[in-house]
SEVEXNU-830650 format. One record per atom (N, C-alpha, C): x, y, z. Coordinates in steps of 0.1 Angstrom, whole numbers, plus 5000, padded with zeros to 4 digits. Layout:
N
XYZ/...
END
This chain:
287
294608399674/295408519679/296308569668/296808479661/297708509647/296808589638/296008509638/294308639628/294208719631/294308789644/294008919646/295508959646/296308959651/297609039652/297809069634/297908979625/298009039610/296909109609/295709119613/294609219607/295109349611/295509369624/296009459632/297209549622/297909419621/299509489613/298809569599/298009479592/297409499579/296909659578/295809649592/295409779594/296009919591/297609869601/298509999606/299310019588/299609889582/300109939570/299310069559/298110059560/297310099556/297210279562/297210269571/297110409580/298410469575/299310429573/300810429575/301310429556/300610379549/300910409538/300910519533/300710659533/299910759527/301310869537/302110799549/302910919555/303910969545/304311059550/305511159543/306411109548/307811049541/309111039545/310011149544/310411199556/311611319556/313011239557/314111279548/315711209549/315511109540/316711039538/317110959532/316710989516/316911109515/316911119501/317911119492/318311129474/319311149470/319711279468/321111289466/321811449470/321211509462/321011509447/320511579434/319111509435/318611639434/317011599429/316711739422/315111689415/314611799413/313211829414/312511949412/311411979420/310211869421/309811829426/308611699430/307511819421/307011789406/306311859410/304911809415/304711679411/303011639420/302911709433/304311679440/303811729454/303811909455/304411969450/304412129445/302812129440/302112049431/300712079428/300012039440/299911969448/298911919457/299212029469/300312149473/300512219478/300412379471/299912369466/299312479451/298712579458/297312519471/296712659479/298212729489/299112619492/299812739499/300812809495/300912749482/301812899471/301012979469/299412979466/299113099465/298613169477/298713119486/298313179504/299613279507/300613199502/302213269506/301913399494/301913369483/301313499472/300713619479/299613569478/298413669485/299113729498/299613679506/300313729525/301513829520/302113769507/303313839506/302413999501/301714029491/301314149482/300914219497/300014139508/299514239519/300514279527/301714189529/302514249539/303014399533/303614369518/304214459510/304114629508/302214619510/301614709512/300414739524/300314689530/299914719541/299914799548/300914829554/301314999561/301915079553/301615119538/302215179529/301115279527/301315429529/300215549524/299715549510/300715479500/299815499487/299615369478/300215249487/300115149484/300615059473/299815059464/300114979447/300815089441/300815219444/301615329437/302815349435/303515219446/304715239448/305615139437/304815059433/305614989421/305315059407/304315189409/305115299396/305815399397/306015439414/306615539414/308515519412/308615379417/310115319418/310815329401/310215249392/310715269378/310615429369/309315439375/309115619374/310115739374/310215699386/311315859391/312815739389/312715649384/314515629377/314915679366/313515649360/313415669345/313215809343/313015909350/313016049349/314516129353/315216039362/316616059366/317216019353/317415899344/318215869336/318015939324/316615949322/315816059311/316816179309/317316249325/317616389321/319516349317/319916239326/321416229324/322016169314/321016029306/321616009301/320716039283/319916059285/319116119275/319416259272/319316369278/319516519275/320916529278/322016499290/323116559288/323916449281/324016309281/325216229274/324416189261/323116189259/322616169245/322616039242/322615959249/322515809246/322015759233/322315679222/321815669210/320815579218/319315579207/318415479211/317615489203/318215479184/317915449174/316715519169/316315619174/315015699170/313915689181/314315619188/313315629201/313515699211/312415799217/312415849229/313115819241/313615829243/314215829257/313615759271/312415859274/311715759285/311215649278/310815629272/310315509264/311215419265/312115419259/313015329257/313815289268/314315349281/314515349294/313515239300/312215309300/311115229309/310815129302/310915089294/310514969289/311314879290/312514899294/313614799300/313814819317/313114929321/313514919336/312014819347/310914879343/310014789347/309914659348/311014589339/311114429336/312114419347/313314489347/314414489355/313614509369/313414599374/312414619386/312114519392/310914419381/310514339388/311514219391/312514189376/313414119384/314714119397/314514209396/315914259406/314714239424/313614299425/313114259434/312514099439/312414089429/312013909426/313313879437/314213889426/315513789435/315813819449/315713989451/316114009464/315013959476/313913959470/312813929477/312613769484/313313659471/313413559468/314813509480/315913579482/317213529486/316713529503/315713609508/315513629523/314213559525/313913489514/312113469522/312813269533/313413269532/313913179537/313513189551/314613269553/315213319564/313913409572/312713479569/311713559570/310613449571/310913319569/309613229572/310213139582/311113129593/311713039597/310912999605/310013099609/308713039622/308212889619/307912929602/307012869598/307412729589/308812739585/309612609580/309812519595/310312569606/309912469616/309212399625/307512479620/306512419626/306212309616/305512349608/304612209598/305912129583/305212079576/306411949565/305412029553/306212089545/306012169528/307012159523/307012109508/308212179499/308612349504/309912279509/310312419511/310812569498/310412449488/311212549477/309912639472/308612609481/307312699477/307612829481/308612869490/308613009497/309213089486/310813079483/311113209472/310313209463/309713089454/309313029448/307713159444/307013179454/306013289458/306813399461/307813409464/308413539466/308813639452/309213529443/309513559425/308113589422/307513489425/305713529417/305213669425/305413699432/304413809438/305113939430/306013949426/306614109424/305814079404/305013989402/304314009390/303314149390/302614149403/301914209407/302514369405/303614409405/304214529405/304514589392/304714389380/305414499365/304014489358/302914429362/301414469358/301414609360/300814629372/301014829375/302014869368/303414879369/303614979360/304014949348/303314899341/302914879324/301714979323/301215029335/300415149333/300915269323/301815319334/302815439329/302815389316/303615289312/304215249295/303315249287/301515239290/300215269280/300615439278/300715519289/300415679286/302015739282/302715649282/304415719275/303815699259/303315569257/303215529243/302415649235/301515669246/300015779239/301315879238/301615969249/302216049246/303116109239/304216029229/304915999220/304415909203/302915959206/301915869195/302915759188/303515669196/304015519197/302815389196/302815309184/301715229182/302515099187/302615009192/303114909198/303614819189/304114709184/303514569171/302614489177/302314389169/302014299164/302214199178/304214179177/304714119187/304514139207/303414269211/303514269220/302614179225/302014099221/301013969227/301913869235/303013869233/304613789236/304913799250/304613939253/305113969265/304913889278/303713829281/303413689288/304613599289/305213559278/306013489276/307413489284/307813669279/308713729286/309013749301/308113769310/307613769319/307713679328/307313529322/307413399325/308813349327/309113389315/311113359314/311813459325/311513539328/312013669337/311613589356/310713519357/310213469369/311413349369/311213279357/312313109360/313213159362/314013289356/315413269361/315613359376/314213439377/314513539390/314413389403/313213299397/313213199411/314913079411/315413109403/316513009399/317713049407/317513199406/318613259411/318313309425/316813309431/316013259444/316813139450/316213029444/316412889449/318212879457/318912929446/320212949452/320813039465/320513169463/320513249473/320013259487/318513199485/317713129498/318313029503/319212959497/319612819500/320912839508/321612919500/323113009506/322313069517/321613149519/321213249528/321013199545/320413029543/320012979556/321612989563/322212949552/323512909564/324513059565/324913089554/325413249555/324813339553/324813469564/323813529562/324213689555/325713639553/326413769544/325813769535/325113709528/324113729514/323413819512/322613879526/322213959525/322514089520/323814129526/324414189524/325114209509/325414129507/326114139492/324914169481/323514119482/322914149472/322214269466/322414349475/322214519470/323214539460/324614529462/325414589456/325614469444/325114329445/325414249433/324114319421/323314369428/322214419418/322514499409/322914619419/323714739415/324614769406/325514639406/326514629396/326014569384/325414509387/324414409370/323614509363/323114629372/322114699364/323614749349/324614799351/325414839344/325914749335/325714599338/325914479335/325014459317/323814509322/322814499315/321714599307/321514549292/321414729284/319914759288/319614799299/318614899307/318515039301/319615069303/319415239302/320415289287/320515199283/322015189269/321615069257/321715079249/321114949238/322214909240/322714779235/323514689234/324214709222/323814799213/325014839201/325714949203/325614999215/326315109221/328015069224/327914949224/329014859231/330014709222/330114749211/330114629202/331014499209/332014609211/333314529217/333414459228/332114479235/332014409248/330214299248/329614279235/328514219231/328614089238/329414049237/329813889236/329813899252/330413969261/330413969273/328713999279/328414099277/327214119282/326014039274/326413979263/325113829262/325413719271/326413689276/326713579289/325513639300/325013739301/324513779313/322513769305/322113649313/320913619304/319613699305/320013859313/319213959309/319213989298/320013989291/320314099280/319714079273/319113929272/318513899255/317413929263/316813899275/315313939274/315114059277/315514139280/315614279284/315114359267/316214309259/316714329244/314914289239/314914189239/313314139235/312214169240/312314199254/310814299257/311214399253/311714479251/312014649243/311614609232/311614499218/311614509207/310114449204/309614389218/308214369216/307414449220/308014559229/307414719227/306614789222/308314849215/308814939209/308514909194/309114739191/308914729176/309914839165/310614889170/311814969162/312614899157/313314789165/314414679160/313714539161/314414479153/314214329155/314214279166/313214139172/313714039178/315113989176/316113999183/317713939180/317613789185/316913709178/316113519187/317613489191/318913529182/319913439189/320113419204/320413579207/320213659220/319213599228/317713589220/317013549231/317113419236/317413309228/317613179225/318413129237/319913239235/320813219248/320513199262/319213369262/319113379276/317813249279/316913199268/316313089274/317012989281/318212969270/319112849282/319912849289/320412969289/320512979308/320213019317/318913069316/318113079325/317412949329/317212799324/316912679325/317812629327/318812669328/320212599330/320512649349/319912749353/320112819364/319012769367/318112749368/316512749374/316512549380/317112479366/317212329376/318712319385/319712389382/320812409394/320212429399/319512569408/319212649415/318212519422/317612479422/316412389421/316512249428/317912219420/318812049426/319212109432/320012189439/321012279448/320512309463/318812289459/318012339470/317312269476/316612119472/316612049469/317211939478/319011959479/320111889483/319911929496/320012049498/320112099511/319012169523/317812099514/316412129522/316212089531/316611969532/316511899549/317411959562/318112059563/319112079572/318012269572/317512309566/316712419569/316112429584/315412329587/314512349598/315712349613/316912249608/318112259621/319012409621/318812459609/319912589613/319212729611/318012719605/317512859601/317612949620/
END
């Protein structure tokens, strides 16, 4: 009888080895990534669902991520290009505009997109057991899909200003990549804020709105000497500054600048990350 009752137990350990433990975790962690890879099809199922919801009942569809940077960059073209004259070192105007708003675009949607997917999946965080930090996480990656399209426009600004690109724009990959860690970093946080307060929502229009001015989009960054030091704290600026110069190719790479915004944007992306992390388990009780 003892023989079979341990075969028995033996069995169940076995069955029982391989479960998922929810709780008892430590406060600070950071992203699992094995288990983020073994969950890989439904980052990209969330990918794919987010691009169709996005455009789905949309009349022109994919057009809408050139028409957004488009008609900004034709507004600030005439204001601050023709009537305030904005210096921008021998470069065109829309050019130099859109090649810093496209990147912005996609980050500024990234995050907002990122701060609600929480709260917009709650069906779905309290049916089945996922890293939950896959959701903004696909919400940052899908708006890639938007600064691809309008890098369209930026081929026929170049033709039409017979603008040859350098060397350095093979880089841009890179840029891009850095532009996602800190948009999902600053995700991870917002989503995480977002389950329990839902004023987030609200504040992030206007926190955008205020950073766009924050950050040299529409104005080079030597426009402002006296305030340099303040707007490199803001870890757009060096990448913003570095896709324009892997463009444009008119000014140098400024690596210090960029150097900065690498590390805090890594500096925000594993907060954002431990932060979310801490407080994943209480998602499925309050969303």
């Amino acid at each position: 009888m003892k023989k079979r009752i341990n075969k028995t137990n033996s069995k169940n350990l076995v069955k029982h080895e391989k479960a998922t433990i929810i709780g008892g975790e430590k406060k600070l962690q950071f992203i699992d990534v094995r288990e983020l890879w073994e969950f890989r099809e439904l980052l990209w199922s969330l990918v794919v669902r987010d691009i169709k919801v996005r455009y789905k009942q949309t009349i022109i569809g994919g057009l809408w991520a050139i028409l957004q940077p488009f008609v900004t960059m034709v507004i600030f073209s005439i204001f601050f290009g023709l009537i305030l004259k904005v210096p921008t070192n021998g470069v065109p105007y829309p050019v130099f505009s859109y090649s810093g708003l496209i990147l912005w675009t996609y980050f500024t949607g990234s995050v907002a997109s990122a701060s609600g997917s929480l709260v917009a999946s709650g069906s779905l965080i309290t049916k089945v057991y996922f890293p939950k930090i896959i959701i903004p996480l696909a919400a940052a990656i899908t708006g890639l899909i938007d600064y691809l399209i309008s890098g369209i426009v930026l081929i026929f600004l170049l033709l039409y200003f017979n603008m040859v690109p350098p060397a350095t724009i093979i880089f841009l990959p890179f840029i891009a990549l850095l532009t996602t860690l800190l948009a999902s970093g600053i995700g991870f946080w917002l989503s995480a804020i977002n389950v329990k307060y839902r004023d987030v929502g609200y504040v992030i229009p206007f926190f955008i709105q205020s950073l766009l001015f924050l950050t040299p989009v529409i104005y080079p960054i030597s426009i402002s000497p006296r305030f340099r030091n303040i707007l490199l704290m803001n870890p757009m600026t060096g990448i913003i500054e570095a896709h324009r110069s892997m463009i444009i190719g008119t000014t140098p790479i400024v690596w210090s600048s960029l150097l900065l915004s690498i590390f805090i944007s890594i500096i925000i992306f594993i907060s954002g990350a431990m932060y979310f992390k801490s407080v994943e388990k209480y998602f499925a009780d309050i969303i």
